[in-house]
N, C-alpha and C positions, 0 to 999 in steps of 0.2 A: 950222863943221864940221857934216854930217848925223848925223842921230841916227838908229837906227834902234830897233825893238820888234821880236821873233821869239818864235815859240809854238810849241814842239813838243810835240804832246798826244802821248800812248802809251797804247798799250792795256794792260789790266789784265795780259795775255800777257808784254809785254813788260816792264812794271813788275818782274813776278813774278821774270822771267829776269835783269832789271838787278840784282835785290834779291841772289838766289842767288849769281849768279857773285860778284859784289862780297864776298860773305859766305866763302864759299868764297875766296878772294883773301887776304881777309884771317884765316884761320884759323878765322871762327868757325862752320862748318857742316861736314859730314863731306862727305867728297868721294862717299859713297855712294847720300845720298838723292836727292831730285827733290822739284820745289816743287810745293806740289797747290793754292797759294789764297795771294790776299793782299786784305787788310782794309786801306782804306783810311780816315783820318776826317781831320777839319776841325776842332778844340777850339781855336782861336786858332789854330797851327801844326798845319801836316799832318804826321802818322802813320803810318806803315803798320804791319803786323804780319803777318809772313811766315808759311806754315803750309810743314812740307817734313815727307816720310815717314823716319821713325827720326831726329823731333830735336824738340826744345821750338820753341815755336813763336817768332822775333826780331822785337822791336820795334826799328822804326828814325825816326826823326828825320829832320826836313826836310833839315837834312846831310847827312845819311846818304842817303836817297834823292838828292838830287840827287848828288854823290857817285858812286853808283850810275850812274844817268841819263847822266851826262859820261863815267860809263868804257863805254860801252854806246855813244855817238854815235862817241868816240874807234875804237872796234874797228870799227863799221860807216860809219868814214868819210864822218860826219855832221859838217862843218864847226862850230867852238864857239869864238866869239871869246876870248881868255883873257882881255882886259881888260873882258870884259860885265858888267852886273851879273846875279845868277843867285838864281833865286828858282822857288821851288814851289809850284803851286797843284792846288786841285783843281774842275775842268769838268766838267758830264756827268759825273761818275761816275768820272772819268779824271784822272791825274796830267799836269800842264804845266809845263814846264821852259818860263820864260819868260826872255829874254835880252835885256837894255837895254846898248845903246851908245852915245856921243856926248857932246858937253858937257852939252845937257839934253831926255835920250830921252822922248817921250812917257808920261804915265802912266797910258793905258790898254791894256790888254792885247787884243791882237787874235782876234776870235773864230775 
């Protein structure tokens, strides 16, 4: 069976917007503000921490973004294997929703 490797990088833009709506989704941000900044880091597992006007600022988990990420591809009709393996990294400055398929998918990720 082929195996395949897939890298969708996202811009900080859209990080920010997968972060919000997802947040908002599930209850935890006011349906009023707007997202103004997201901090992203690398300590083992990747990070972020959402900044949005008239609310504490959310930290979220590699979960949690990707999570985020998948509902974000789902709405813009961004194909996403469901038997992938799905994993988050951080490139350039930028979040990579990396997606392994097949018996045994490559283990480098594609630039």
């Amino acid at each position: 069976m082929p195996s395949e490797v897939r890298a969708i990088k996202f811009s900080n833009d859209e990080l920010m917007t997968a972060l919000f709506r997802y947040a908002q989704r599930n209850g935890q941000g006011r349906k009023s503000g707007l997202p103004t900044k997201v901090k992203l880091s690398q300590n083992g597992e990747v990070s972020a921490r959402l900044y949005a006007t008239y609310q504490e600022p959310l930290d979220c988990n590699a979960a949690y973004i990707a999570a985020a990420l998948i509902l974000l591809c789902v709405r813009q009709r961004i194909p996403i294997p469901k038997k992938a393996q799905k994993s988050i990294h951080v490139q350039d400055g930028n979040v990579v929703l990396v997606l392994k398929s097949g018996d045994s998918p490559p283990q480098q990720i594609p630039p």
